[in-house]
Structures are given as structure tokens and as C-alpha cells.
C-alpha positions as CSV (number, residue, x, y, z in Angstrom):
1,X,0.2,23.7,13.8
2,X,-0.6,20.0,14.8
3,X,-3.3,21.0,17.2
4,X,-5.2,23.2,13.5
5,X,-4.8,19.8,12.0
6,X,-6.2,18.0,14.6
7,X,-9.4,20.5,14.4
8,X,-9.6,20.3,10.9
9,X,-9.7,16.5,10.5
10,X,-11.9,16.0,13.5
11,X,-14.2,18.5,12.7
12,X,-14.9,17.7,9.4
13,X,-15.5,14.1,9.5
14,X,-18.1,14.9,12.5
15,X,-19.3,17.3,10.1
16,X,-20.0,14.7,7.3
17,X,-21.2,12.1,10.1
18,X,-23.5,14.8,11.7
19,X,-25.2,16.1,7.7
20,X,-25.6,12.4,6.8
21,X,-28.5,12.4,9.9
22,X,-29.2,15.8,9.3
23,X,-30.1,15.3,5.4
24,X,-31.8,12.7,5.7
25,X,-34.1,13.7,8.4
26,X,-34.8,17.2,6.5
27,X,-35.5,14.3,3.4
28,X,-38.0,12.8,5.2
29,X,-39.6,15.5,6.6
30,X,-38.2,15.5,10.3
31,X,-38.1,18.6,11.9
32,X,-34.8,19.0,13.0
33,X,-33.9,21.7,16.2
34,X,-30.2,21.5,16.7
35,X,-27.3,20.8,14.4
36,X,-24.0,20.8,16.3
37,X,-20.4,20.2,15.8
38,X,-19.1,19.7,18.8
39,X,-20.5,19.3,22.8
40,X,-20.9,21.1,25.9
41,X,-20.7,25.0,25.7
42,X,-21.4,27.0,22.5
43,X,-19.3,29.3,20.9
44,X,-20.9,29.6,17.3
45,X,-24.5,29.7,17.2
46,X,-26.6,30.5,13.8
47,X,-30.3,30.3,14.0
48,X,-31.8,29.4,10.5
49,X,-35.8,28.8,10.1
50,X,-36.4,26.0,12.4
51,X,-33.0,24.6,12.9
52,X,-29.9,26.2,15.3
53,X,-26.8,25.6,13.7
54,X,-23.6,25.6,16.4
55,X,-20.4,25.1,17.1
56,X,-19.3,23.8,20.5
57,X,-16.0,24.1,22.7
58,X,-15.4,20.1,22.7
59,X,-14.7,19.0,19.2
60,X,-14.7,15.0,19.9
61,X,-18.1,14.9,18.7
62,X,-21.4,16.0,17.0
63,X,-25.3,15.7,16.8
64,X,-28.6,16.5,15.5
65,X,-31.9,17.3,17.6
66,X,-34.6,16.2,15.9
67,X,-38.1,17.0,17.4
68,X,-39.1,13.7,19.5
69,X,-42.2,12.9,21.5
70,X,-40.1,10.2,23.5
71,X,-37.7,13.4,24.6
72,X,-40.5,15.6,26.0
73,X,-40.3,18.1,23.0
74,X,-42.9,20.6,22.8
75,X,-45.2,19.7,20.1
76,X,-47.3,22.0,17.8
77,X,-49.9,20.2,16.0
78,X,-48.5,21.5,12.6
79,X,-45.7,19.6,13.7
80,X,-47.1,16.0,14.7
81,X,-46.1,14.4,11.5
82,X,-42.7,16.0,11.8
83,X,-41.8,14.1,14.5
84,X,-38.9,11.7,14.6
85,X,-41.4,8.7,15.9
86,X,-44.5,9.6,13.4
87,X,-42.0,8.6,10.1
88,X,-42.1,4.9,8.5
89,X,-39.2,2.3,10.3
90,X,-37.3,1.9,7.2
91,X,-37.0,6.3,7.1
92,X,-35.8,6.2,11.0
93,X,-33.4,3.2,9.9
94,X,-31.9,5.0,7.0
95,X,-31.5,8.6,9.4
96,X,-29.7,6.6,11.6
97,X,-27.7,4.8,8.9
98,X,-27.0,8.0,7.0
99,X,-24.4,9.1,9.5
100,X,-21.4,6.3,9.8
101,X,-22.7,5.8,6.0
102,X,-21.4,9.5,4.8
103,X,-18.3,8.4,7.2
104,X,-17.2,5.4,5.1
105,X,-18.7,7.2,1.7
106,X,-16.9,10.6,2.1
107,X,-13.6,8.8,1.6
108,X,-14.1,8.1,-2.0
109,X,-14.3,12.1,-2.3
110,X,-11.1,12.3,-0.3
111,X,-9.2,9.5,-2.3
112,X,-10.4,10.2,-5.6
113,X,-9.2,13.9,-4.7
114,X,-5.9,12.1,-4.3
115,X,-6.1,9.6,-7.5
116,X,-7.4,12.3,-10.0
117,X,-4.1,14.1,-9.5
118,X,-2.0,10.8,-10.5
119,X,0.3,10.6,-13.7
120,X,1.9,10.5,-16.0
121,X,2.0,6.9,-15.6
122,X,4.0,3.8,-17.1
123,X,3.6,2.6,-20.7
124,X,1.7,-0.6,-21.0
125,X,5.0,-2.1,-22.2
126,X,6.5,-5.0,-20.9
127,X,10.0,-4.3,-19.4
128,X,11.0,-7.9,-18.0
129,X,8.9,-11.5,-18.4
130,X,9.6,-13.6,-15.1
131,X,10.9,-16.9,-15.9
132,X,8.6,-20.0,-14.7
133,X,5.7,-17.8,-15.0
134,X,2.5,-17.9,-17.5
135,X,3.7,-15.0,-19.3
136,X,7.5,-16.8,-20.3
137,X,7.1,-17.6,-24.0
138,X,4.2,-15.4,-24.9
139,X,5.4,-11.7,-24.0
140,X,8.5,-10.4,-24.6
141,X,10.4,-7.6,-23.3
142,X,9.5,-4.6,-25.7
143,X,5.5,-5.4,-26.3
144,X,2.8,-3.4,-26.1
145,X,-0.5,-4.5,-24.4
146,X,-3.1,-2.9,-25.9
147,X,-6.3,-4.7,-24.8
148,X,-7.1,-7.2,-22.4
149,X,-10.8,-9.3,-23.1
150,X,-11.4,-6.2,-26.0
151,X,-10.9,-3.5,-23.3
152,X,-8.4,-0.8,-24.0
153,X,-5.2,-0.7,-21.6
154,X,-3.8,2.5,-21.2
155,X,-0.7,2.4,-18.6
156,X,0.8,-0.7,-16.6
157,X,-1.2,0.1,-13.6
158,X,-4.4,-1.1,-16.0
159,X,-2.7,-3.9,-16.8
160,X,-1.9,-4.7,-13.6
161,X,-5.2,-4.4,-12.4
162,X,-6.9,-6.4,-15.0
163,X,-4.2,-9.4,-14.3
164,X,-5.1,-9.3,-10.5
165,X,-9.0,-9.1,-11.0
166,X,-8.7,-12.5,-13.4
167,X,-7.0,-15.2,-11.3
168,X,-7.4,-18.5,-13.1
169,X,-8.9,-17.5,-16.0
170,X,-7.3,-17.2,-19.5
171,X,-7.0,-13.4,-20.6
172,X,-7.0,-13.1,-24.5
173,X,-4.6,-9.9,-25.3
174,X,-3.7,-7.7,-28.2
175,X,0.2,-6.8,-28.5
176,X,2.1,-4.5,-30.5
177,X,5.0,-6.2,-31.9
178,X,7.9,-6.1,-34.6
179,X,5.2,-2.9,-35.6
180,X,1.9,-4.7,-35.7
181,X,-0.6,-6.4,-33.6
182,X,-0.6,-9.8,-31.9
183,X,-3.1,-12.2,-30.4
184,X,-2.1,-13.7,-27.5
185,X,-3.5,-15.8,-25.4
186,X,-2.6,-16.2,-21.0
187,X,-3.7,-18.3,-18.4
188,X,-3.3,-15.9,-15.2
189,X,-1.7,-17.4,-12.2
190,X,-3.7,-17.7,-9.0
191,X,-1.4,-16.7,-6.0
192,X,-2.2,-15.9,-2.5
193,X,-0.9,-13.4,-0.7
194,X,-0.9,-13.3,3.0
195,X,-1.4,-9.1,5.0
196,X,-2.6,-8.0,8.0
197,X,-4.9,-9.7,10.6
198,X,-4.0,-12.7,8.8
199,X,-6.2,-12.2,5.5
200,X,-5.9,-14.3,2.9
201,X,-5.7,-12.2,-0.6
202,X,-6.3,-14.1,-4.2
203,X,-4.0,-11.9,-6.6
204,X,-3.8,-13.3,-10.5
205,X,0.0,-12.7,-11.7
206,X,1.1,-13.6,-15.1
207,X,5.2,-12.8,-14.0
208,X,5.5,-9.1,-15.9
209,X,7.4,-6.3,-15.0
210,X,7.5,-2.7,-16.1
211,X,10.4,-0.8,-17.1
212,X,13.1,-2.6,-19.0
213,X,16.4,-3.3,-16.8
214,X,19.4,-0.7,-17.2
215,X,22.7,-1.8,-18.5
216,X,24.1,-3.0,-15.7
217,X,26.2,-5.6,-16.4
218,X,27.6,-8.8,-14.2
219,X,31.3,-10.1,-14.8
220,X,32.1,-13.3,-13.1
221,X,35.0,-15.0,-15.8
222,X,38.3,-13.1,-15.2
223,X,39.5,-14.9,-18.4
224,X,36.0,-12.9,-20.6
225,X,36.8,-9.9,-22.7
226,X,34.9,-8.1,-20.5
227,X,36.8,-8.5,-17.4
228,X,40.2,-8.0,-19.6
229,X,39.1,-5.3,-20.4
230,X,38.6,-3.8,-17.0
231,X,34.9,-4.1,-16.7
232,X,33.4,-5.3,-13.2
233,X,30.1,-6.4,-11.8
234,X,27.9,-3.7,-11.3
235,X,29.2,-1.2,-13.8
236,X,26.8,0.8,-15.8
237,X,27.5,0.9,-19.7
238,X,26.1,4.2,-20.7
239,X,27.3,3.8,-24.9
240,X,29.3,1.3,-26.9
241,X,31.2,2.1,-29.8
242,X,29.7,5.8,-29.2
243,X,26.4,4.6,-29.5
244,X,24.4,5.5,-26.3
245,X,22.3,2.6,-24.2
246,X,19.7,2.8,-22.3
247,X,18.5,-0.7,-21.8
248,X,20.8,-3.8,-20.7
249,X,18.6,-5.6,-24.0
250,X,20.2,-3.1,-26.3
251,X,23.6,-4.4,-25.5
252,X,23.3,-7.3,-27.7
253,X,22.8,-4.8,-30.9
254,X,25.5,-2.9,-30.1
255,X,28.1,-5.8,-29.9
256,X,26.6,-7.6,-32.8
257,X,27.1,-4.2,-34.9
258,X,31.0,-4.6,-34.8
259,X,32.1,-8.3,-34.7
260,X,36.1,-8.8,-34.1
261,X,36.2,-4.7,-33.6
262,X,37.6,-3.1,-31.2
263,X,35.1,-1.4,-29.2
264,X,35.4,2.1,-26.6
265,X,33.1,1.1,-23.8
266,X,32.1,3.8,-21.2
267,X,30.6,3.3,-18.2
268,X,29.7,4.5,-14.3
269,X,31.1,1.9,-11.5
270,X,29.5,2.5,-8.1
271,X,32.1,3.2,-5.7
272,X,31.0,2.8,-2.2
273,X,31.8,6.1,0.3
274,X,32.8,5.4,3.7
275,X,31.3,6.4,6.9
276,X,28.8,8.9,4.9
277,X,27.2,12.0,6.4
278,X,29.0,10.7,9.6
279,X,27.6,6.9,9.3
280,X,24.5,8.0,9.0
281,X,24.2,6.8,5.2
282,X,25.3,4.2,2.7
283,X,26.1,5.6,0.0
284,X,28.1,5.4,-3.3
285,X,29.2,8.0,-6.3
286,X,29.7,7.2,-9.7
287,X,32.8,7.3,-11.5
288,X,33.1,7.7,-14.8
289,X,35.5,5.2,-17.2
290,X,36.4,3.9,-20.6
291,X,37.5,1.1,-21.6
292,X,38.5,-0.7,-25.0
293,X,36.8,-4.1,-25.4
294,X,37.3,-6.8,-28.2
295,X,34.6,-9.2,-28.3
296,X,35.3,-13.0,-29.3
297,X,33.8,-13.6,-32.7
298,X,33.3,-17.4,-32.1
299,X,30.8,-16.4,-29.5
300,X,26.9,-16.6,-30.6
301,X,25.6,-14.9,-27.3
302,X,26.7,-11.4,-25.4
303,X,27.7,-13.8,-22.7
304,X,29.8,-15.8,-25.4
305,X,31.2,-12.7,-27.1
306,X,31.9,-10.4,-24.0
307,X,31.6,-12.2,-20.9
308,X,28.4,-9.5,-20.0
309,X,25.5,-10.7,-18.6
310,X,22.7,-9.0,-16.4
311,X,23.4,-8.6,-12.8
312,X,19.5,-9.9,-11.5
313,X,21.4,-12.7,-10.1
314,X,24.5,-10.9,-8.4
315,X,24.1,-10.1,-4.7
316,X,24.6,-6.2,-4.4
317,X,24.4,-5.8,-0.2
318,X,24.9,-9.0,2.4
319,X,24.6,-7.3,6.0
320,X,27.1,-8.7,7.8
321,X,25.4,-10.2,11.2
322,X,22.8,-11.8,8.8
323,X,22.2,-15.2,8.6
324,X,23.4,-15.3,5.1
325,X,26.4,-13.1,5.6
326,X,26.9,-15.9,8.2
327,X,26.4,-19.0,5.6
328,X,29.2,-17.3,3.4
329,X,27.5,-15.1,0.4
330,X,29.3,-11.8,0.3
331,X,28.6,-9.1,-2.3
332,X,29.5,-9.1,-5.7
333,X,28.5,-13.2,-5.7
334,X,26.2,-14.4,-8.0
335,X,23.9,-17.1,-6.9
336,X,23.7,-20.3,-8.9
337,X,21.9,-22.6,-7.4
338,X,19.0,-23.7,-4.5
339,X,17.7,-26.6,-3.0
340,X,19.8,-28.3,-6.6
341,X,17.7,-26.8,-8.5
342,X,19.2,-23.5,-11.3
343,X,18.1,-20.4,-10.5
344,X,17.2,-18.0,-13.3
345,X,16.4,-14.9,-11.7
346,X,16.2,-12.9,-8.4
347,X,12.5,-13.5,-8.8
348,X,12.6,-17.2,-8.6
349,X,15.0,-17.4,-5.4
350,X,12.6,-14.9,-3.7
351,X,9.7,-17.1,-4.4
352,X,11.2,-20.4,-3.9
353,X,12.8,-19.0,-0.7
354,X,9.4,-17.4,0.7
355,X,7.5,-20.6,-0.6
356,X,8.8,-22.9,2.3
357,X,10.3,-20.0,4.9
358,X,10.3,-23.2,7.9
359,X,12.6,-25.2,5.7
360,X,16.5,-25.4,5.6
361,X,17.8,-24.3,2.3
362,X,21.0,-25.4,0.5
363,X,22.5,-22.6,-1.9
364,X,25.3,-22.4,-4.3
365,X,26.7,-19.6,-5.4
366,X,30.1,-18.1,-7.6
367,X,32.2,-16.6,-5.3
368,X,33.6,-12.9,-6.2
369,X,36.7,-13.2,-4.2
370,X,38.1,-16.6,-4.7
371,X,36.3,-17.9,-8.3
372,X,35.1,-20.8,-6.9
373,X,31.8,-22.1,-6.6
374,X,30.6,-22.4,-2.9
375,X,27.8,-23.7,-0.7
376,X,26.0,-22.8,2.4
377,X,22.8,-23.4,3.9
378,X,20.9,-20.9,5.6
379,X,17.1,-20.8,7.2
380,X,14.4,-17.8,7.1
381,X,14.2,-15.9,10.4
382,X,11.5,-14.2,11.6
383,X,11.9,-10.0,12.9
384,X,10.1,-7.5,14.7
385,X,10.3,-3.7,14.8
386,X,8.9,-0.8,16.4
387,X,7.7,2.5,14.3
388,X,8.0,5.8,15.9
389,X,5.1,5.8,17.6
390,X,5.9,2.4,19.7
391,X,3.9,-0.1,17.8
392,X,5.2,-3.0,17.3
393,X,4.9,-5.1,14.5
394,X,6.6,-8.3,13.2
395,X,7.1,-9.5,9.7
396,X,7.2,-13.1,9.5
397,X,10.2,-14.1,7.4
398,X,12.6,-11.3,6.2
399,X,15.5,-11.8,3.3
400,X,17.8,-9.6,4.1
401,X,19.8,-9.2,1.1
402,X,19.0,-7.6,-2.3
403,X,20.7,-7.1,-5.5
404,X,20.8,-3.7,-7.6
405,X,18.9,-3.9,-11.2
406,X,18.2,-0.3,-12.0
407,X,15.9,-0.1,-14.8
408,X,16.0,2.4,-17.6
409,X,13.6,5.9,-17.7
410,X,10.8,5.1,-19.7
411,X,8.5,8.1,-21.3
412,X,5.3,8.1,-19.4
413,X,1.9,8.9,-21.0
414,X,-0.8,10.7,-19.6
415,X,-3.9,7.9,-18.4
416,X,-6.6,8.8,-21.4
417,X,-9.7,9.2,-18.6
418,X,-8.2,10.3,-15.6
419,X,-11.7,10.8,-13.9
420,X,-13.0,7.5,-14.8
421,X,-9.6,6.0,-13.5
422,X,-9.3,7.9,-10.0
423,X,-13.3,6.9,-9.0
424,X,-12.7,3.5,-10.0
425,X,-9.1,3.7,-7.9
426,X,-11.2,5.6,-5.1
427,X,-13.8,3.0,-4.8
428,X,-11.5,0.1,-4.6
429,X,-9.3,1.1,-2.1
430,X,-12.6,2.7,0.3
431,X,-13.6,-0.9,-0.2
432,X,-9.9,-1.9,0.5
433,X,-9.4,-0.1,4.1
434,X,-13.3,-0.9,5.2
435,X,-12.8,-4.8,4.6
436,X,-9.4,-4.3,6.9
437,X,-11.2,-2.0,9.9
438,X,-13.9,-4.6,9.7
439,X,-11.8,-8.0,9.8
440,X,-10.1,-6.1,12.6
441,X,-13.1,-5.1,14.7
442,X,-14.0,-9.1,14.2
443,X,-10.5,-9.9,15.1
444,X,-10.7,-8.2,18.5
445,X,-14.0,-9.3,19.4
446,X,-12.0,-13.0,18.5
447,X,-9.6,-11.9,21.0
448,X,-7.1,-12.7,18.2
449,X,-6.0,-8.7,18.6
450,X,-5.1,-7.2,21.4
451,X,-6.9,-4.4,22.6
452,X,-3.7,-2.4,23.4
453,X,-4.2,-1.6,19.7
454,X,-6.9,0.5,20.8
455,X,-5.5,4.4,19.8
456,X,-7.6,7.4,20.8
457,X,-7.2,11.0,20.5
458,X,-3.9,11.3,21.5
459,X,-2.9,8.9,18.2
460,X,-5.5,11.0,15.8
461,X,-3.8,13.9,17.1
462,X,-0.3,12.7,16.5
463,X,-1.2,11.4,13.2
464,X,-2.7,14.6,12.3
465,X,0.2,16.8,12.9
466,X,2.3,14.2,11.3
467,X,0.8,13.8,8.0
468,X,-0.8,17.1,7.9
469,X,3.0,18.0,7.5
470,X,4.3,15.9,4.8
471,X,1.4,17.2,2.7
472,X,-1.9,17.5,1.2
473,X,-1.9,14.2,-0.2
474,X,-0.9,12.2,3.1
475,X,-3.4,14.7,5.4
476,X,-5.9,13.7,3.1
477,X,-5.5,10.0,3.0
478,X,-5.1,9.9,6.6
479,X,-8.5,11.6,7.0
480,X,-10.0,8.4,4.6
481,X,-8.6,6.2,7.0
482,X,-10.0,7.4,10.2
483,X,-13.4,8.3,8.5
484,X,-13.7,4.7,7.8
485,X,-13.0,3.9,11.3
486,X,-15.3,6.3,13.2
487,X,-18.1,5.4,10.5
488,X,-17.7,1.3,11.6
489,X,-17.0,2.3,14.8
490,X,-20.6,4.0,15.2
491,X,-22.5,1.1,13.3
492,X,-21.2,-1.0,16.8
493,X,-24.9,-2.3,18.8
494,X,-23.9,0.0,21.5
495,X,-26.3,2.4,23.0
496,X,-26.0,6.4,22.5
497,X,-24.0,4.8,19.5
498,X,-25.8,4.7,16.0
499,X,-25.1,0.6,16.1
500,X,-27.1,1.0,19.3
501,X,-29.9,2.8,17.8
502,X,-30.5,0.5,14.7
503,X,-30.6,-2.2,17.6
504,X,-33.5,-0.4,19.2
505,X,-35.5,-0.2,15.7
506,X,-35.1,-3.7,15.1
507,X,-36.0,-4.6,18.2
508,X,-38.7,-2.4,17.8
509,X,-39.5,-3.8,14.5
510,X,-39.7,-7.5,15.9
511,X,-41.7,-6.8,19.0
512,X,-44.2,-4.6,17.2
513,X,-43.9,-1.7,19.7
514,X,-41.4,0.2,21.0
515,X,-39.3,-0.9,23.2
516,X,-39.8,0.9,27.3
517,X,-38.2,3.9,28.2
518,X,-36.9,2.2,31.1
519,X,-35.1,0.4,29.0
520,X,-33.9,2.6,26.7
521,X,-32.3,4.7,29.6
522,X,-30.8,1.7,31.2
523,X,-29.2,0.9,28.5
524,X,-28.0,4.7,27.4
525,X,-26.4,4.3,30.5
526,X,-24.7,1.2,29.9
527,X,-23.5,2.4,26.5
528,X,-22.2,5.7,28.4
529,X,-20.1,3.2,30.6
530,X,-18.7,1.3,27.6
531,X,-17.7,4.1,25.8
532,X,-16.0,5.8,28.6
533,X,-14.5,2.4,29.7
534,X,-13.2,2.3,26.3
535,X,-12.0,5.7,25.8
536,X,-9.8,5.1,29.1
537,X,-8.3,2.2,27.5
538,X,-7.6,4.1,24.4
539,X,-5.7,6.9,26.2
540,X,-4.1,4.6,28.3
541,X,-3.0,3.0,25.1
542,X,-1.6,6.1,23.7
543,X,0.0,6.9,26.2
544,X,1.7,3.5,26.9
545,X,2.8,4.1,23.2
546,X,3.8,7.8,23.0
547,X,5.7,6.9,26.5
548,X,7.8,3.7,25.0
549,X,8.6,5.7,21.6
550,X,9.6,8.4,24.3
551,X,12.1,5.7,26.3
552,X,13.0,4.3,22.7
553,X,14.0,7.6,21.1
554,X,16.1,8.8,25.1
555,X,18.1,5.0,24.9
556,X,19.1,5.9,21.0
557,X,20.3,9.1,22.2
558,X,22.2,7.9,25.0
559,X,23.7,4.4,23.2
């Protein structure tokens, strides 16, 4: 099955390449002889009017014949102005062009394919405002975003997008609050964000989440009502006083319903299950409880009143040979402190921490087991890993531990123009993936990447068969992907490439006449010796890789 998806990606993206020429040579006139899929032998061969459509046994590949003095075509003279010489520069240009052009077109098709089949999507509502960020003070958990700058928001992802398109600038919004609308006014945050090849990405943030948080609660006091009661960190309330919850917020209504009562609680506690599905897992079950709580009427706060608060800031999984396991934190601790300065949320740590990775950081925290506040220090360390397929990447700091904050199901709503959404979505990310290819291709001429990141047919072939089993969706995104590539790939200034071509014509274009046919085979021949140099480099590549995933996958087995 791999090797029919293999044929069906290749094929049609030399398909598309091979109709861009072909289209735009019938456009202009240009007689064309041959259309072919495929080289060497023919196995499928349709004669139209003036054109032979075929199929050949080696699919790496494609072309169109057009009628050409230069070639020694036999020339009617009905046919002397359907030559691919007798045409205007700028026509022969765009023929050329038209084929890597479909290539890195023909992926908005394929993603919008993707995008127009999204939803239903996120409520514009605002689930959980990040402290130290624009948005603290001015949204609140439960609003609405209805418009931002007078256009209408739909779903969180427009939201999103609008925040990250307007770094630095203020962004005047309408809210629905406390059931009616709201000016409000936001400066967006400017941040950076650093991805592959070493880009440099400007992303506006204004510190909002989706989805409020579940009612998952963190205990730290033994001597809160809470914890007397028998609740723990990491419990789930599901109802109070028989009133069900779904959001941690709506705790505070449900304890301020019932002052000095006694209270049934239910809940879920995670229990962890050992050695699961034979160590192969981590996994915990849920197990259901009740208890009877009696919160403190002096208190003015749930914390005051119960002891509850949200568990953002408790630590849910500390590996144990990391370097913060080593520094002391275990799980169930909640973190207090860094570098002296409070800590509000998990959010703030993260950024403060990722912020200066080189540096040393001090950290307090409240430990679970003993009730005392603790210190440690601990510095970001860098990692590398290998996927599957032997490639090796390496993240530059990683924080190995994580907390648990669930967030409750929210109703989602169906996006109002779906088509208008998944071109716009299509668009964006075709220009996404060709600004990475090209940064790349930059980046190896640099010498900054390493050509052993070269992949040939072996990798299209393995990534084929791989996505082309986990779906339409992934097949067809995959297909995007290497469209892209073989359309910038072919706009390269080598000869017998289309780069090499358009190199020809402007060359032409400067000297005023064409450039000798000495030439022009001298260099064909060149170009035939690059491309096959590099095509042995990218099988030696793949090889290299499918032979260390090989090695990596026989030592797993045998450790």
C-alpha cells in the first residue's frame, strides 16, 4: 500500500508541475507535441489533435514538448509562429515559471481541502487572563469578544489571529459582559519567538486563554477545612452541596451560597496505576468520593473559607533523573517563589524560566511531604532526540516538569464562513511552509545546514506510506509540503532545471540574443551532473537515516 501512495503523491504533483507549462504554452499559442508524466518507456499513450498525452514507466518526473527550432523540430509554415522561440520573452518566462508556480499554488487547494472541513470551534470567550500581561485588568474570565478594530470575531482561533497579526499596536474590542457590551481598549504585546533554521518570529500576545480551568483544586494547609475534610491536591470537585460544577470559578458561588453550612463535597482523585500495560504507560483512574466540608465564615475568599485554591501552581509530574527532581521539587509541591520574586501562575515561571535559560535560578517552593517551605536552584539543560526515521533534532532548553489544569468542556459553535476562513487559513500557512523551504535552501547554501538533511525518494516514499496511513488529512498535508519543495526546488539556476531555464532567458534578455548552443549543451550537461551528484547524496542520506532508525529500533529491542 505504501508503494500506491508513493504513486499517487508523486504523480500528481508532477502532474500539476507538468499542466502549469503545458497551460500556459497552449495560452500563448505554443504548439505543444508531448505531455508526459513520467520518463523513459511508455506505457499509456493517448494521441489528442496535436498533442500526445503519456504515461511513462519511471514516475520521478515529467515534461512537455513543445515545438522548438533550437531542437531540430520539423517545422510547417502554419506552424512558425507556434514555435516556442517565435513568442514574446516575458510569454517564454511565465511557461517556464508556470510549472514550480502550480507546485507552490496547488497547496492552497490541498490545505484549504483540509481547513474547510475544521469545526466546530472554540467560543470567543475568555477562559483564563495571564497575570503580568496586557490583557490583566481589562478581560475577565467569562467575556465575550465580539469584534476586534469593528471586525466580527467568531471563534478563539479569530481572536487569536487578529492578536498575533497586531503586535504593538492598541486593538479596540467589544465584550459581552454582566449581559451587555463593553469597550475595551489593549495594547498587544510584541514577543519573539524563536523556530527552525533559527527564524526569528514577531507574534502580538495579550496573555488569554480559552477554556476556563476545571475544578481542580490545590490543598497545601493541613489545618484548612478542606484538608479536614479529606480533600487533597489534585482532586476534582464535580458538585457542591448537590449543585454540579464545571468550572474551578464556579466554586466561589457555590461556597458563598451556604455560609457556616455544612456542605456534601464530591469529587474524582487521580490515583496513579502502577507498572501500566506492563510499564508501557503512566496512567491513573479516578475514584470517586464524598466528603462533608464546613467552611470558616470569618473567611472573605474561597482560599479563606475552605483552604481551595487552583492547582496552576502545583507540580503534577517531577521525572526523577531531572535536574529539578535533583534540586528537590517532588510532586504534589506548589511553587512559591523564583529568582525572589512571587510567582502567580505556571505561565509566569515558564516565561521567566525560558526568558534567561543560561542563568542559575533560585526557587522556592511548599513542600507536600514535610510542610515546609524549601529552596533549590536548578539551571536549563539543553536535549536532543531522534524521530523514527533517524533525524536528529535538538531543542534548546527543555522544562521537564508540568502541572495538571484540566479545563472544563466548552460548547463549540460552528465558524459563520467556513469558506472564507479555510482560504484565508490555506493561504497563510502555503506562505508559512514556502518562507521555511526557502530560509532553508538559503541556509544550506550558508553552509549553516548540513547537507545530510538532503532526503530523496526513499524519505518521500516513507513519508508517503506513513501518512497516507493515518489518513486523508495527514496524506494530504504531506502532499502540500513536498509540493512546495519540488516547486522551489525547480526555480534553482540549474540547467535542465526550470531555475536554469529562466537563467538562460535573462541571460538572453541582457545580451540581446540568444545565448550559443554550445553553451546551452555544456551547461545541460553540467546541470545533468549536479542533479545526479545530488540525487546520490540524497539516497545516501536516506539510507544513512533509514539504516540508524534500523540500529536504533534492533538496540531497543535487545536493551
Amino acid at each position: 500500500m505504501d508503494f500506491v501512495y508513493f504513486i499517487v503523491l508523486v504523480s500528481s504533483l508532477i502532474l500539476v508541475h507538468e499542466f502549469g507549462h503545458f497551460l500556459f504554452a497552449k495560452a500563448f499559442g505554443v504548439k505543444v507535441l508531448t505531455f508526459s508524466v513520467g520518463f523513459g518507456p511508455k506505457i499509456i499513450k493517448l494521441h489528442g489533435r496535436e498533442t500526445e498525452y503519456c504515461v511513462s514507466l519511471l514516475p520521478l518526473g515529467g515534461y512537455v514538448r513543445m515545438l522548438e527550432e533550437s531542437k531540430n523540430d520539423l517545422v510547417l509554415p502554419e506552424d512558425r509562429r507556434r514555435t516556442f522561440e517565435s513568442i514574446a520573452a516575458y510569454k517564454r518566462v511565465l511557461i517556464v515559471l508556470a510549472g514550480p508556480l502550480m507546485n507552490i499554488v496547488f497547496p492552497v487547494l490541498l490545505y484549504f481541502s483540509v481547513f474547510v472541513g475544521d469545526g466546530p470551534f472554540l467560543p470567543a470567550t475568555i477562559g483564563v487572563v495571564l497575570p503580568n500581561h496586557p490583557a490583566e485588568g481589562k478581560l475577565f474570565p467569562g467575556d465575550r469578544v465580539m469584534s476586534v478594530n469593528g471586525e466580527d470575531i467568531a471563534t478563539f482561533d479569530d481572536l487569536k489571529r487578529a492578536v498575533s497579526k497586531n503586535a504593538g499596536k492598541t486593538l479596540k474590542l467589544v465584550v459581552f459582559r454582566d449581559k451587555r457590551d463593553v469597550d475595551v481598549e489593549v495594547t498587544v504585546e510584541d514577543t519573539t519567538e524563536r523556530r527552525e533554521l533559527d527564524l526569528i518570529e514577531h507574534v502580538g500576545t495579550i496573555g488569554i486563554q480559552p477554556s476556563a480551568p476545571a475544578p481542580v483544586i490545590g490543598v497545601s494547609s493541613p489545618e484548612s477545612p478542606a484538608y479536614r475534610a479529606g480533600l487533597r491536591t489534585f482532586d476534582l470537585i464535580t458538585s457542591v452541596g448537590g449543585q454540579p460544577l464545571r468550572r474551578f470559578m464556579d466554586l466561589d458561588d457555590a461556597f458563598d451560597a451556604d455560609i457556616g453550612g455544612t456542605l456534601p463535597v464530591t469529587y474524582l482523585r487521580p490515583v496513579p496505576v502502577p507498572d501500566a500495560l506492563g510499564g508501557l504507560a503512566d496512567m491513573a483512574v479516578f475514584e470517586a468520593g464524598v466528603v462533608a466540608l464546613t467552611p470558616d465564615p470569618n473567611g472573605t475568599t474561597l482560599l479563606e473559607r475552605t483552604g481551595i485554591e487552583t492547582a496552576d501552581l502545583y507540580v503534577a509530574i517531577v521525572p526523577a533523573d531531572s535536574y529539578l527532581s535533583k534540586a528537590g521539587l517532588h510532586a504534589g509541591d506548589k511553587l512559591l517563589r523564583l529568582d525572589g520574586d512571587a510567582v502567580p501562575a505556571w505561565s509566569t515561571f515558564r516565561e521567566k524560566v525560558f526568558a534567561a535559560p543560561d542563568r542559575q535560578h533560585r526557587f522556592e517552593y511548599f513542600s507536600a511531604r514535610d510542610g515546609r517551605v524549601r529552596s533549590g536552584e536548578f539551571q536549563m539543560r539543553r536535549e536532543e532526540f531522534s524521530d523514527p526515521r533517524g533525524q536528529t533534532f535538538r531543542r534548546q532548553y527543555v522544562l521537564p516538569i508540568q502541572h495538571w489544569t484540566p479545563v472544563a468542556p466548552e460548547e463549540r459553535v460552528a465558524h459563520p464562513s467556513p469558506v472564507r476562513y479555510a482560504l484565508v487559513k490555506a493561504v497563510e500557512e502555503t506562505a508559512d511552509v514556502t518562507r521555511l523551504v526557502v530560509v532553508g535552501l538559503v541556509r544550506l547554501a550558508q553552509g549553516r545546514v548540513s547537507l545530510r538533511s538532503l532526503s530523496g525518494p526513499i524519505t518521500i516514499y516513507q513519508v508517503a506510506g506513513e501518512e497516507g496511513r493515518k489518513g486523508p488529512d495527514y496524506f494530504i498535508w504531506a502532499m502540500a509540503v513536498i509540493s512546495i519543495n519540488l516547486g522551489l526546488f525547480n526555480l534553482l539556476p540549474i540547467p535542465v532545471l526550470d531555475g536554469g531555464h529562466l537563467m538562460f532567458l535573462m541571460l538572453e534578455g541582457v545580451l540581446r540574443r540568444r545565448v550559443p548552443l554550445r553553451v546551452r549543451e555544456l551547461s545541460h550537461l553540467v546541470g545533468m551532473a549536479i542533479l545526479f551528484a545530488l540525487m546520490v547524496l540524497a539516497f545516501k542520506n536516506d539510507i544513512e537515516k533509514r539504516w540508524d532508525a534500523m540500529l536504533g529500533e534492533r538496540s531497543g529491542f535487545s536493551g
